[in-house]
mmCIF file of the C-alpha atoms, coordinates in Angstrom:
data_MODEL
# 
_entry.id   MODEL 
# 
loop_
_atom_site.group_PDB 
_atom_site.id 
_atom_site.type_symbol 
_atom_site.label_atom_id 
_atom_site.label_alt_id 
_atom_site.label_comp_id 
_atom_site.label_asym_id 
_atom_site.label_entity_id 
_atom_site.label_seq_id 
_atom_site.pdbx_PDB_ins_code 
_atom_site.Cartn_x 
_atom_site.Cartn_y 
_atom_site.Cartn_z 
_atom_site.occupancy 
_atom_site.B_iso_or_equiv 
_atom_site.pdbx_formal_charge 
_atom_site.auth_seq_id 
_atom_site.auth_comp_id 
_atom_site.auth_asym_id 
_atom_site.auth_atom_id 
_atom_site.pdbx_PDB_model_num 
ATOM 1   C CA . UNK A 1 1   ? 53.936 86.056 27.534 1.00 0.00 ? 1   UNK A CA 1 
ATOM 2   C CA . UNK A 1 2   ? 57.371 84.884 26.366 1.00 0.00 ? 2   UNK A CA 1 
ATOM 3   C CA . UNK A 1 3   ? 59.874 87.609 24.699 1.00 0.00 ? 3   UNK A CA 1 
ATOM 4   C CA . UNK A 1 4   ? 62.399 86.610 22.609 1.00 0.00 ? 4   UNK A CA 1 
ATOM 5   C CA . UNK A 1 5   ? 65.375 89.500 22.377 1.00 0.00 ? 5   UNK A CA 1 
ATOM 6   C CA . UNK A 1 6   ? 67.955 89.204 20.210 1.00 0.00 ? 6   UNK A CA 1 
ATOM 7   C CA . UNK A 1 7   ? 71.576 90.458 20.183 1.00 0.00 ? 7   UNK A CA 1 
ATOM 8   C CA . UNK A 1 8   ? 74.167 91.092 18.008 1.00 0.00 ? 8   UNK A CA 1 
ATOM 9   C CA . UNK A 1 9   ? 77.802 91.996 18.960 1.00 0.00 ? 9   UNK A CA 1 
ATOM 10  C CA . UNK A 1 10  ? 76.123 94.006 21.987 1.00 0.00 ? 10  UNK A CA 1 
ATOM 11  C CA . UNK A 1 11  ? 78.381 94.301 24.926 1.00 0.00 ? 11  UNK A CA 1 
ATOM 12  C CA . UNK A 1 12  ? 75.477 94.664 27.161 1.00 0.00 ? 12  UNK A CA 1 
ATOM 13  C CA . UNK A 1 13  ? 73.958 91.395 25.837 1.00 0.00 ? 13  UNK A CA 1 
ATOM 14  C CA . UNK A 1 14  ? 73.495 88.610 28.447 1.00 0.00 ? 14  UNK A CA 1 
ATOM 15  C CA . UNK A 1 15  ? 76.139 85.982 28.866 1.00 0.00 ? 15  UNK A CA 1 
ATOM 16  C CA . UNK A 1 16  ? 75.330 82.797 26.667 1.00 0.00 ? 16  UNK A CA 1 
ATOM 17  C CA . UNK A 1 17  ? 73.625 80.124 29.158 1.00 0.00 ? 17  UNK A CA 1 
ATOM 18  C CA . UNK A 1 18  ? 72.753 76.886 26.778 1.00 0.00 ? 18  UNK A CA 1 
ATOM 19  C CA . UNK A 1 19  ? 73.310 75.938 22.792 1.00 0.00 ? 19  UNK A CA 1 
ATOM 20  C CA . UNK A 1 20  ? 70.126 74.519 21.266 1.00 0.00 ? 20  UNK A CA 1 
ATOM 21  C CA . UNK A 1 21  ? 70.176 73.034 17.770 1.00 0.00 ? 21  UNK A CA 1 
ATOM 22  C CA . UNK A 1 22  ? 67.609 74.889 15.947 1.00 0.00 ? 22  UNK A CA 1 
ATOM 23  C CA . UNK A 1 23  ? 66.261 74.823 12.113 1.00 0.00 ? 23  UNK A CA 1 
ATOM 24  C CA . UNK A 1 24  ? 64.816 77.123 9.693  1.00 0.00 ? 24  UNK A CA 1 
ATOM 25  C CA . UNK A 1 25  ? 62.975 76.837 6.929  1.00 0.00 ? 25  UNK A CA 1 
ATOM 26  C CA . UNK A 1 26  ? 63.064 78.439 3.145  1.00 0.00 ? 26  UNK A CA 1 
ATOM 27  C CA . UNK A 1 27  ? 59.576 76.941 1.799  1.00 0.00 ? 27  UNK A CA 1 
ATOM 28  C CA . UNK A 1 28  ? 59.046 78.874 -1.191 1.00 0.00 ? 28  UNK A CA 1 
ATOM 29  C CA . UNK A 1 29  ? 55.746 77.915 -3.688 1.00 0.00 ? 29  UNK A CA 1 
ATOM 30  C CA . UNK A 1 30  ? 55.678 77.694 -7.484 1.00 0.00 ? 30  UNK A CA 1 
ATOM 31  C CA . UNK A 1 31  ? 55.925 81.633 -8.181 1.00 0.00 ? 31  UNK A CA 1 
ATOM 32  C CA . UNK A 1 32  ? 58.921 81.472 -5.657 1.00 0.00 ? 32  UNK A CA 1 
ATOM 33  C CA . UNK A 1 33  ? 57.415 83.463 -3.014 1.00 0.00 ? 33  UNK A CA 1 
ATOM 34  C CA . UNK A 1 34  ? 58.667 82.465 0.287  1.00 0.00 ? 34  UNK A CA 1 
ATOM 35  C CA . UNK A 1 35  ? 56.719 81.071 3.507  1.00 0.00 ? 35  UNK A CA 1 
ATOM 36  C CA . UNK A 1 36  ? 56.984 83.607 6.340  1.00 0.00 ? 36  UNK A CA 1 
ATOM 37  C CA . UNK A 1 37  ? 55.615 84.484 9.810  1.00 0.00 ? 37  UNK A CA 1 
ATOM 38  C CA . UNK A 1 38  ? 54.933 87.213 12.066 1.00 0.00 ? 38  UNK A CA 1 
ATOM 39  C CA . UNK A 1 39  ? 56.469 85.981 15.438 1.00 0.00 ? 39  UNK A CA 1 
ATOM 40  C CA . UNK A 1 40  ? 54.321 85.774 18.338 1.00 0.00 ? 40  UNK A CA 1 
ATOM 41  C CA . UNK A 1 41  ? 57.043 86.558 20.960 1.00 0.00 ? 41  UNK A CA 1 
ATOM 42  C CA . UNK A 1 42  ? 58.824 89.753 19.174 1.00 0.00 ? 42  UNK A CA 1 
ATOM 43  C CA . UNK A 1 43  ? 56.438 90.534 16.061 1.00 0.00 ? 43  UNK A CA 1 
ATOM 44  C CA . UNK A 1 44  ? 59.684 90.151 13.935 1.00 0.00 ? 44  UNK A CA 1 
ATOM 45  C CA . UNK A 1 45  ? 59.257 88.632 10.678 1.00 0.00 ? 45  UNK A CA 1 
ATOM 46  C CA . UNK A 1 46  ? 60.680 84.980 10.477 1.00 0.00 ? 46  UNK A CA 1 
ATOM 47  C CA . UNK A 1 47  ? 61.127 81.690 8.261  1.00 0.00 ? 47  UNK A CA 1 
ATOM 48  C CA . UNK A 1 48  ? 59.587 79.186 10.244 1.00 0.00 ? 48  UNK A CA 1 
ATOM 49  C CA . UNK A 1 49  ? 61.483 76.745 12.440 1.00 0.00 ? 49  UNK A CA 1 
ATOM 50  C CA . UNK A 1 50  ? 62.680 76.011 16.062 1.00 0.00 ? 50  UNK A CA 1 
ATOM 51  C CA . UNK A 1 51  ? 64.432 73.538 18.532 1.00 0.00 ? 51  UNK A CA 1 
ATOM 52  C CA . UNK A 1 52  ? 65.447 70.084 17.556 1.00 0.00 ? 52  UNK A CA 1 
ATOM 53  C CA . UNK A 1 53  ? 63.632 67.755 19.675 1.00 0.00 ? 53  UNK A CA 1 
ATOM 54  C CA . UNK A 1 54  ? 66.098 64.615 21.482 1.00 0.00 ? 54  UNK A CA 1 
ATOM 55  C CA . UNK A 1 55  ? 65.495 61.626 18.739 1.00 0.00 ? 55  UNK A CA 1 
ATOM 56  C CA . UNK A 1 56  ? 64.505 63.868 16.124 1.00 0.00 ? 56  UNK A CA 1 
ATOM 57  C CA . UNK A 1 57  ? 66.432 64.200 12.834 1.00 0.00 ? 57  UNK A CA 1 
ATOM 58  C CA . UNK A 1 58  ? 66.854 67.453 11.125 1.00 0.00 ? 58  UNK A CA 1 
ATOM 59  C CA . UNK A 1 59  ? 64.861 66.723 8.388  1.00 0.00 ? 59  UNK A CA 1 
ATOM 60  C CA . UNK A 1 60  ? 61.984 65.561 10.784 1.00 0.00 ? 60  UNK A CA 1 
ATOM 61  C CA . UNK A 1 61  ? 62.417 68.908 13.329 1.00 0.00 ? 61  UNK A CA 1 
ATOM 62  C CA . UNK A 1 62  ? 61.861 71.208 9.966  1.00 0.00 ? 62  UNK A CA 1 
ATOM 63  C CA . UNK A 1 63  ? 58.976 69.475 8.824  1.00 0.00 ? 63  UNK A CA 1 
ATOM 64  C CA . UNK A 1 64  ? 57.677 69.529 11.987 1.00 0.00 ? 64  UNK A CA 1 
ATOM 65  C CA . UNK A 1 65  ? 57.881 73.316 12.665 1.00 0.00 ? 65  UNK A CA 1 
ATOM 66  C CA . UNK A 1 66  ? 57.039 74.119 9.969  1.00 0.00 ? 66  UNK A CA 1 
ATOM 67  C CA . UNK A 1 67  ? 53.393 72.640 9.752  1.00 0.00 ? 67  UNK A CA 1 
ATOM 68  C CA . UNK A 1 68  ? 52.954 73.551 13.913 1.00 0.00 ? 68  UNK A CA 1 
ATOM 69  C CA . UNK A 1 69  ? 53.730 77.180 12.616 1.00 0.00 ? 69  UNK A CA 1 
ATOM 70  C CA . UNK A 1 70  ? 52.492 77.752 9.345  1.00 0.00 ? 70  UNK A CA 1 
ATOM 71  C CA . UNK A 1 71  ? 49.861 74.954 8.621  1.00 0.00 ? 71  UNK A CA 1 
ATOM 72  C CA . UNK A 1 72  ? 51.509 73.962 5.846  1.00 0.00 ? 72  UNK A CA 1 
ATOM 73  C CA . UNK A 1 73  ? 53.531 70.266 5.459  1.00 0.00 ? 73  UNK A CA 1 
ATOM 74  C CA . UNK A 1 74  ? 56.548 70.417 3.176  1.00 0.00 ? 74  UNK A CA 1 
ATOM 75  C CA . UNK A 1 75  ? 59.595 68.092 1.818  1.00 0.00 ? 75  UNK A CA 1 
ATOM 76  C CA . UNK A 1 76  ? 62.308 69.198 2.250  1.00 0.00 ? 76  UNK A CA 1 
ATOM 77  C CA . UNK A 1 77  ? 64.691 70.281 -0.805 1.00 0.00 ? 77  UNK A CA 1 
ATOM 78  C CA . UNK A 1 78  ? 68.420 71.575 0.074  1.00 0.00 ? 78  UNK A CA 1 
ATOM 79  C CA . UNK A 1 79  ? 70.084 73.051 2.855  1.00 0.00 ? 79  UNK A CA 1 
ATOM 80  C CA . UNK A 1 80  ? 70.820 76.842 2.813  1.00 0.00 ? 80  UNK A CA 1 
ATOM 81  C CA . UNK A 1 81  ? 73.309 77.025 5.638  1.00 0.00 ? 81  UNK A CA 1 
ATOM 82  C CA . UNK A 1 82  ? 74.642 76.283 9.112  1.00 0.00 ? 82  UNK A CA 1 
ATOM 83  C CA . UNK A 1 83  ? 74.619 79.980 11.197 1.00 0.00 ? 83  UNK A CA 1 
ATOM 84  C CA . UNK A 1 84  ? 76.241 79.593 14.372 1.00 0.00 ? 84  UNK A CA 1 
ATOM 85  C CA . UNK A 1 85  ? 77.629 83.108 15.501 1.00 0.00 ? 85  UNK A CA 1 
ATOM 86  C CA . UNK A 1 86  ? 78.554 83.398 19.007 1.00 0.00 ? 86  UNK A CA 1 
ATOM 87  C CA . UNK A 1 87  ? 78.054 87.373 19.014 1.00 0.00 ? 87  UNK A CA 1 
ATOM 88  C CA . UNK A 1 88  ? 74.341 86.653 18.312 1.00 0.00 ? 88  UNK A CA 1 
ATOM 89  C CA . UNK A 1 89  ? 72.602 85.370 21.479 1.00 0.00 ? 89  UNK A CA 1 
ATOM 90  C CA . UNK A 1 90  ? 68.968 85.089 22.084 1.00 0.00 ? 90  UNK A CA 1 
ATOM 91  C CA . UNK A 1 91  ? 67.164 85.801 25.437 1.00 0.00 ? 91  UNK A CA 1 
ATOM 92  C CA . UNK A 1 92  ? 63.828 84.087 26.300 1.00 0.00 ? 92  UNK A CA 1 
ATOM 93  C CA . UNK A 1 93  ? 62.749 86.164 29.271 1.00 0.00 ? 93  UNK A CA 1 
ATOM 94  C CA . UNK A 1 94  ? 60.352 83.368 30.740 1.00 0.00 ? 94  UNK A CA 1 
ATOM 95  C CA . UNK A 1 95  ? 63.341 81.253 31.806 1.00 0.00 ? 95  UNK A CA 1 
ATOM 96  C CA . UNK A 1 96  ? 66.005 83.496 31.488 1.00 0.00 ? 96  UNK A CA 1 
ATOM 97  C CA . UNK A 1 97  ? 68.021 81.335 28.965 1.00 0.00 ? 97  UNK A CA 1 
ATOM 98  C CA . UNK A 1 98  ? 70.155 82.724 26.704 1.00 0.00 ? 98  UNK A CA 1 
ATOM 99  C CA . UNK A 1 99  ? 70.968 80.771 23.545 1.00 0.00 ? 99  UNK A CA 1 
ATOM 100 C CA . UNK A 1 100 ? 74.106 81.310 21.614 1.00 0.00 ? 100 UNK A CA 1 
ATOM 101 C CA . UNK A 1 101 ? 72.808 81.482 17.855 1.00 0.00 ? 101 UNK A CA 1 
ATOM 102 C CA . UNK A 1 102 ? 72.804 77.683 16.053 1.00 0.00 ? 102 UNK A CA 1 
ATOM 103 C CA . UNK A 1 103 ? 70.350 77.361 13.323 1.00 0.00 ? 103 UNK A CA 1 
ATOM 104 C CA . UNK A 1 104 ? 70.319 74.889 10.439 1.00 0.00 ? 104 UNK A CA 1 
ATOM 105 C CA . UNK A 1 105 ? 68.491 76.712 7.525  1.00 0.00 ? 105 UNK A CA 1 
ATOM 106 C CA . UNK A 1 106 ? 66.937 74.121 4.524  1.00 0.00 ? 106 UNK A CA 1 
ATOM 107 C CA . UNK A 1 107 ? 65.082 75.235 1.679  1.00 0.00 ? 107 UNK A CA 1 
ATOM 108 C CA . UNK A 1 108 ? 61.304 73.067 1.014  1.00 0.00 ? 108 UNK A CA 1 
ATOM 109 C CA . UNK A 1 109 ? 59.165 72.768 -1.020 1.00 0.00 ? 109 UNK A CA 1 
ATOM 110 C CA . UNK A 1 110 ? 54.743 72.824 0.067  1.00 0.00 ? 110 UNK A CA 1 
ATOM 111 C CA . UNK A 1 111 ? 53.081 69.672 -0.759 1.00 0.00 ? 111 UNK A CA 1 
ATOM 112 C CA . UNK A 1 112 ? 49.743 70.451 1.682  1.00 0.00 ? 112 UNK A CA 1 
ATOM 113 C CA . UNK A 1 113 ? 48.202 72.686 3.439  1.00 0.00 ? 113 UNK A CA 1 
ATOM 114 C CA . UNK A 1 114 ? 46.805 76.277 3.930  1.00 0.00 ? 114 UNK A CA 1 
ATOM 115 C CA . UNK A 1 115 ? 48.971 79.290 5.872  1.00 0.00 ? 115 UNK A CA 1 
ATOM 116 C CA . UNK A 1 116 ? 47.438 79.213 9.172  1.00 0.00 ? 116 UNK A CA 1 
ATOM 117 C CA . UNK A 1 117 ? 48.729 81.320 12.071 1.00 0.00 ? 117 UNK A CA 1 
ATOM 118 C CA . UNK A 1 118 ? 49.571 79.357 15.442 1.00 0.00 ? 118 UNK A CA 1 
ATOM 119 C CA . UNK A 1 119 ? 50.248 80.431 19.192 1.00 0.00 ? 119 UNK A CA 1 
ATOM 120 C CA . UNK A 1 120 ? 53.688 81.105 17.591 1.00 0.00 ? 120 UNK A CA 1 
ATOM 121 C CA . UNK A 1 121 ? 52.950 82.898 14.811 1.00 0.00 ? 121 UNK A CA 1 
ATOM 122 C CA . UNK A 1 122 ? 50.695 86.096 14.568 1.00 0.00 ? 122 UNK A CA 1 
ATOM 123 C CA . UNK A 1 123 ? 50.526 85.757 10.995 1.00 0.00 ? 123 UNK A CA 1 
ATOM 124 C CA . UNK A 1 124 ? 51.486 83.392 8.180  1.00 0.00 ? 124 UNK A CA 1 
ATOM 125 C CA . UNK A 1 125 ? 52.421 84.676 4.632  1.00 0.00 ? 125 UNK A CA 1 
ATOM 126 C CA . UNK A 1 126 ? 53.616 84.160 1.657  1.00 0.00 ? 126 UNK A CA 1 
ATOM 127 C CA . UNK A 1 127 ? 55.865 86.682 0.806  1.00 0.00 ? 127 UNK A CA 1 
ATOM 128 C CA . UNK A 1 128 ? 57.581 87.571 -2.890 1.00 0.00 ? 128 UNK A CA 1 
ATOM 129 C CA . UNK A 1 129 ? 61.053 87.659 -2.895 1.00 0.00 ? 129 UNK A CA 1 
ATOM 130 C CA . UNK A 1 130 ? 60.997 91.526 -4.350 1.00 0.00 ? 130 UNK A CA 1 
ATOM 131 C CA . UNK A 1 131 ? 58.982 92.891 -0.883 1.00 0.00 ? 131 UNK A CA 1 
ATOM 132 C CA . UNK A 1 132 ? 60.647 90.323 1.663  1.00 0.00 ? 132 UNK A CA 1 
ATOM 133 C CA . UNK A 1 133 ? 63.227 93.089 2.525  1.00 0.00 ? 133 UNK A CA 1 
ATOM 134 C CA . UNK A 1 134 ? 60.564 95.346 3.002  1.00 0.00 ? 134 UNK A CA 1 
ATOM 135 C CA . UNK A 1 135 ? 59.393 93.291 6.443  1.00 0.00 ? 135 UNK A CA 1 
ATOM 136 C CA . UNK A 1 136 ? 61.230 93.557 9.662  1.00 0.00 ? 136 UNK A CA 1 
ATOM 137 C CA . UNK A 1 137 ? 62.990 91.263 10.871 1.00 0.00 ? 137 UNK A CA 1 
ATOM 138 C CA . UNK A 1 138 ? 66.179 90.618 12.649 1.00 0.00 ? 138 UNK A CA 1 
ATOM 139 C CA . UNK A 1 139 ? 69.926 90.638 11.151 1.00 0.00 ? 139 UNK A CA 1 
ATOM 140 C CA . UNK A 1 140 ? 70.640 87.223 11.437 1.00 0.00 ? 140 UNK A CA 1 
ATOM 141 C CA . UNK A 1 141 ? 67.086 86.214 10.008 1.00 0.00 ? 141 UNK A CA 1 
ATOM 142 C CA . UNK A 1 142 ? 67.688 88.623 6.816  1.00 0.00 ? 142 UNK A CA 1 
ATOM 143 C CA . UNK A 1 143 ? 71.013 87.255 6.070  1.00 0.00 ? 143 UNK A CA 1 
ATOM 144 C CA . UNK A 1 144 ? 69.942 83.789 5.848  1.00 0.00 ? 144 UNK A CA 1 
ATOM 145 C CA . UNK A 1 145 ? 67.153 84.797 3.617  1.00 0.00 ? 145 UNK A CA 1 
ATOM 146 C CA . UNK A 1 146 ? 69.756 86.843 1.948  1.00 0.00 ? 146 UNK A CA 1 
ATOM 147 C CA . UNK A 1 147 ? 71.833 83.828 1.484  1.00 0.00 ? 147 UNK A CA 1 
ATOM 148 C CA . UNK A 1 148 ? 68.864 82.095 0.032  1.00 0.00 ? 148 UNK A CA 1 
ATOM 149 C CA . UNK A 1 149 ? 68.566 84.549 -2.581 1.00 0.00 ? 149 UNK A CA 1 
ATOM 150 C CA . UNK A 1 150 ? 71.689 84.336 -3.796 1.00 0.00 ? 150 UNK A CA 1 
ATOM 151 C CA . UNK A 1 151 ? 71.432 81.184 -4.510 1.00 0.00 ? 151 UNK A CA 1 
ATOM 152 C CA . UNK A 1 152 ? 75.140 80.293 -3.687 1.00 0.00 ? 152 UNK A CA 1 
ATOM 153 C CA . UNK A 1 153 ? 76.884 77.234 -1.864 1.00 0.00 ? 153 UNK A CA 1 
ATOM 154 C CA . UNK A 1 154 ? 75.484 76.648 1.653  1.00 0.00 ? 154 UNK A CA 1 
ATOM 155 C CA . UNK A 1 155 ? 76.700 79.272 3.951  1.00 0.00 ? 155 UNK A CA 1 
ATOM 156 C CA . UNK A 1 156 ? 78.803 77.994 6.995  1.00 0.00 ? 156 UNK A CA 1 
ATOM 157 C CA . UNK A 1 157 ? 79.571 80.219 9.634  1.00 0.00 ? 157 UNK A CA 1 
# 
């Protein structure tokens, strides 16, 4: 199987090999607790969301991974941030790439659907605000949810 490893500011991290658009996904329900899942490839907990596929838009990429990895189709609502930290790099161990960190992160809203857990996800959730911090889950995952929370103007950096 796949691992996913991340680093952050590590010296011993693996040089950065490829840059891959990415998105994530705040869909939060009517009580305002927020979609979540139990990665597949490093049992962190995660917003949904992945690669942007070539002639996709990024509207259309967070929609999309979203339903493959949740079972649940939203609409998109806002846009949380743009994350693209070159001291956080990500090693799939299949291939040995090694992204640098760049993640578009929109909030949604559920219009269908039932949490269902995928080859990506071990487990789908809905998770209230109060207990998210209470998951695990890695640095640069818990700050965008952080920045969520806060509910401040979208986070560049």
């Amino acid at each position: 199987m796949t691992r996913r490893i991340d680093y952050y500011n590590d010296p011993e991290a693996p040089i950065p090999n490829s840059l891959v658009p990415s998105v994530n996904v705040v869909v939060t329900n009517e009580a305002g607790d927020l979609l979540m899942i139990r990665r597949a490839d490093n049992g962190n907990w995660a917003l949904p969301g992945g690669a942007i596929d070539l002639g996709e838009s990024i509207p259309a990429a967070a929609i999309r991974e979203t339903l493959e990895e949740t079972g649940i189709t939203c609409e998109i609502t806002g846009i949380v941030g743009v994350y693209s930290d070159p001291r956080h790099v990500i090693l799939y161990t299949s291939n040995g790439e090694v992204r640098q960190e760049f993640s578009i992160v929109l909030t949604a809203r559920p219009i269908a659907g039932e949490p269902t857990p995928s080859s990506e996800s071990r487990e789908v959730l809905w998770i209230s605000r109060d207990d998210v911090e209470n998951h695990d889950m890695d640095r640069s995952m818990r700050l965008r949810i952080r920045h969520y929370l806060q509910d401040s103007d979208p986070h560049i950096g």
